[in-house]
N, CA, C and O atoms as a GROMACS GRO file, in nm:
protein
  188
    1UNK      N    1   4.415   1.478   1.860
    1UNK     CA    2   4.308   1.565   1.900
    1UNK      C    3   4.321   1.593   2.049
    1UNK      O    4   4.348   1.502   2.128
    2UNK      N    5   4.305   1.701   2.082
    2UNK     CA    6   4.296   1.740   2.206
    2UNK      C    7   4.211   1.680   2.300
    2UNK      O    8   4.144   1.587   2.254
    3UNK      N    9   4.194   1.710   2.424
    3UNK     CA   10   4.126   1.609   2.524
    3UNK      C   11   3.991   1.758   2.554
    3UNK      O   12   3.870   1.747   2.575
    4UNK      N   13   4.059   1.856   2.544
    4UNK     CA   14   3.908   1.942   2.520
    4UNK      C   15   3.806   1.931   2.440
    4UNK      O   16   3.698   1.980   2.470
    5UNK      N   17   3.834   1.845   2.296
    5UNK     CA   18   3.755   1.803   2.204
    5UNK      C   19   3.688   1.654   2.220
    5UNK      O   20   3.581   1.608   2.179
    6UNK      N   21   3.761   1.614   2.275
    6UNK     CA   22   3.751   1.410   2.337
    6UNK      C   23   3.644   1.383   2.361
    6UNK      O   24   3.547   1.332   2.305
    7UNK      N   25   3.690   1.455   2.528
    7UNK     CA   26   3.577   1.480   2.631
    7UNK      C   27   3.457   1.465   2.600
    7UNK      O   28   3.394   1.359   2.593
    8UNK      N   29   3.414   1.594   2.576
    8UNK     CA   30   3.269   1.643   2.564
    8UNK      C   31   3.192   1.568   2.463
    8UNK      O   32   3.075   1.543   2.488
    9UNK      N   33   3.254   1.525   2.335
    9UNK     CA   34   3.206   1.387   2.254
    9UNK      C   35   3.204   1.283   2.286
    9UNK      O   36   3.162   1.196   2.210
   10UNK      N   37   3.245   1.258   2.402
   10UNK     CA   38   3.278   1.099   2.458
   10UNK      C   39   3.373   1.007   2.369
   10UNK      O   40   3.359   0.885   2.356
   11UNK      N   41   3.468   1.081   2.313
   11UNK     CA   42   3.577   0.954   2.241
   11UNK      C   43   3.636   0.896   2.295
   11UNK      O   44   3.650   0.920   2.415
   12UNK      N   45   3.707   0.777   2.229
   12UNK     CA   46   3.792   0.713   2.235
   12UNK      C   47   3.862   0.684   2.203
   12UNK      O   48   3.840   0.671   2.083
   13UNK      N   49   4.007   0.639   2.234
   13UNK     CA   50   4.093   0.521   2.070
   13UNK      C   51   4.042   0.447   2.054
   13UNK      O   52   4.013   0.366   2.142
   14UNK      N   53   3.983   0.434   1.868
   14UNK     CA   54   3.929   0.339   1.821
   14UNK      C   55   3.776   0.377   1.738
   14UNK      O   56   3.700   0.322   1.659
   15UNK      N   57   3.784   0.478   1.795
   15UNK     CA   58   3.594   0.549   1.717
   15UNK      C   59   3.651   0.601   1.619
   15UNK      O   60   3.767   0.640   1.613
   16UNK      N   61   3.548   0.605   1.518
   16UNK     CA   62   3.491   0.649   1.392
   16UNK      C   63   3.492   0.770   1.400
   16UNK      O   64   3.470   0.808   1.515
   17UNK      N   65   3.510   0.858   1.321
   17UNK     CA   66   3.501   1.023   1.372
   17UNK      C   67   3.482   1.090   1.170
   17UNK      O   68   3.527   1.016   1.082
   18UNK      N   69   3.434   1.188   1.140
   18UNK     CA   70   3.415   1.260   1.063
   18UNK      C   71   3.522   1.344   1.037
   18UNK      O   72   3.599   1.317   1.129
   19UNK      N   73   3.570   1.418   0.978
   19UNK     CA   74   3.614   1.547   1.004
   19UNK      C   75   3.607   1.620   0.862
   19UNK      O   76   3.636   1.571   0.753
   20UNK      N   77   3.560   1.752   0.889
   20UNK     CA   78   3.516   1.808   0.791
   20UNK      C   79   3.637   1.952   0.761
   20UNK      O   80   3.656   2.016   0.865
   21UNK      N   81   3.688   1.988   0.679
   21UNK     CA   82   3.763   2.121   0.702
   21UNK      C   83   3.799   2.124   0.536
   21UNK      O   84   3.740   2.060   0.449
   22UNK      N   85   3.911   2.218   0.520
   22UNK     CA   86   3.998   2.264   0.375
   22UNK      C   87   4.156   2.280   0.416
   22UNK      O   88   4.223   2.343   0.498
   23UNK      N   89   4.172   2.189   0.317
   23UNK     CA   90   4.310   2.205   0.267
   23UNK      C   91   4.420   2.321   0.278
   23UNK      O   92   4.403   2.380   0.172
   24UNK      N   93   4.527   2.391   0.348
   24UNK     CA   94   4.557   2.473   0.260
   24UNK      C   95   4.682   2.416   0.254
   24UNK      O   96   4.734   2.341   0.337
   25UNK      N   97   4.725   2.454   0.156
   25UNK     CA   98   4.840   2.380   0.048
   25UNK      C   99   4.922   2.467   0.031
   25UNK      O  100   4.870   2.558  -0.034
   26UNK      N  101   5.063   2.494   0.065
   26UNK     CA  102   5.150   2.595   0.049
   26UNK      C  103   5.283   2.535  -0.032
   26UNK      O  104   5.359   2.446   0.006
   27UNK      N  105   5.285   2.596  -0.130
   27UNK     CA  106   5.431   2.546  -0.187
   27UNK      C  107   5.536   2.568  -0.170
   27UNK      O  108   5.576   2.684  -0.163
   28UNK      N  109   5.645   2.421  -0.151
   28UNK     CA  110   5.727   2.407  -0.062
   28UNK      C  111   5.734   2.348   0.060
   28UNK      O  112   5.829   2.281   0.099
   29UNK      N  113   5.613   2.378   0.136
   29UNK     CA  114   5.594   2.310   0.293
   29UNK      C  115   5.459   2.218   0.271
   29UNK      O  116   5.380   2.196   0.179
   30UNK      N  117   5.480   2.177   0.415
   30UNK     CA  118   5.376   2.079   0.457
   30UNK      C  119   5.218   2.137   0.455
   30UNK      O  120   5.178   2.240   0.510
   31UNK      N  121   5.144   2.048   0.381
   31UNK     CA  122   4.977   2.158   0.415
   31UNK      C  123   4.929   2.078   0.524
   31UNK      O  124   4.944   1.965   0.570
   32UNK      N  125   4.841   2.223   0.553
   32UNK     CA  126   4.735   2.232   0.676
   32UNK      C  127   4.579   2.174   0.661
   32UNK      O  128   4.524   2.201   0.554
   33UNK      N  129   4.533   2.128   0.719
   33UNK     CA  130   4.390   2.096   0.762
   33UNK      C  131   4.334   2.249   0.859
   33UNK      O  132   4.387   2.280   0.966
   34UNK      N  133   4.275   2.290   0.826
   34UNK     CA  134   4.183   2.375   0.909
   34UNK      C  135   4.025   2.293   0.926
   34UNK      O  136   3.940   2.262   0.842
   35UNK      N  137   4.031   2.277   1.064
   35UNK     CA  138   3.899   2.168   1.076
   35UNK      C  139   3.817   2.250   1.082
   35UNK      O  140   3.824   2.325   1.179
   36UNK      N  141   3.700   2.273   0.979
   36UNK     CA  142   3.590   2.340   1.037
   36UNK      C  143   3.491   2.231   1.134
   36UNK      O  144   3.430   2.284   1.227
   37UNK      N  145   3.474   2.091   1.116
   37UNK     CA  146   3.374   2.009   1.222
   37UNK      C  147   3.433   1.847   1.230
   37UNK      O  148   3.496   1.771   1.156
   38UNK      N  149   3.388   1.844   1.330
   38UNK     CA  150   3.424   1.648   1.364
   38UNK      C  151   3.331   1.668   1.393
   38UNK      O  152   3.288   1.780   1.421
   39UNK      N  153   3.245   1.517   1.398
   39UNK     CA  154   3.158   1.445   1.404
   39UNK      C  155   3.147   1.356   1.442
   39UNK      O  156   3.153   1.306   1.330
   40UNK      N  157   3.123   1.213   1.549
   40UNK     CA  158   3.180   1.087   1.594
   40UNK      C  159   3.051   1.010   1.505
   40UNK      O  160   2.930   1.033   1.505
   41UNK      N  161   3.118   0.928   1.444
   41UNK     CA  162   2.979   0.850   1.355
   41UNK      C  163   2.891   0.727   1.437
   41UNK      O  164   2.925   0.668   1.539
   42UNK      N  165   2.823   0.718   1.393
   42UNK     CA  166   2.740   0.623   1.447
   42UNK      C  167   2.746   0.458   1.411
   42UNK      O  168   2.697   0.363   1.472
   43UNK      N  169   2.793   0.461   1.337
   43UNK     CA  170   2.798   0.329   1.300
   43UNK      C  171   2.887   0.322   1.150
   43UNK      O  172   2.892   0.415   1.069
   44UNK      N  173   2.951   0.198   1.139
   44UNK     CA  174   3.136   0.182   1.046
   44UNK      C  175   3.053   0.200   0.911
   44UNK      O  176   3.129   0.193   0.815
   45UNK      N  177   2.923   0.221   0.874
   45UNK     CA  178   2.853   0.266   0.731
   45UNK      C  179   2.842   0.426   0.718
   45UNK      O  180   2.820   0.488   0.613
   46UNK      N  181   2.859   0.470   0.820
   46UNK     CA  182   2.820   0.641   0.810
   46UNK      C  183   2.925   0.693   0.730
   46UNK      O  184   3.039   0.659   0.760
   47UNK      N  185   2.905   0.782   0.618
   47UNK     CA  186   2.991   0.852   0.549
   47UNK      C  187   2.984   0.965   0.512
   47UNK      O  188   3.077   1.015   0.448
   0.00000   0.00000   0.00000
């Protein structure tokens, strides 16, 4: 993850993080994540 995204969430190595997006799946190659949201969780139960 970029440090433009880090930042402003206050991450770290080692936090909990969400990430919300879709698949796209191309046959033959490697698939993509398109992130639509991260989230830094609050605590190691948040799901």
């Amino acid at each position: 993850m970029d440090d433009d995204f880090c930042k402003p969430m206050g991450l770290k190595a080692g936090d909990q993080v969400k990430v919300m997006g879709e698949v796209d799946a191309q046959r033959g190659k490697s698939s993509n994540i398109d992130v639509v949201k991260i989230e830094k969780m609050a605590n190691r139960n948040d799901k």
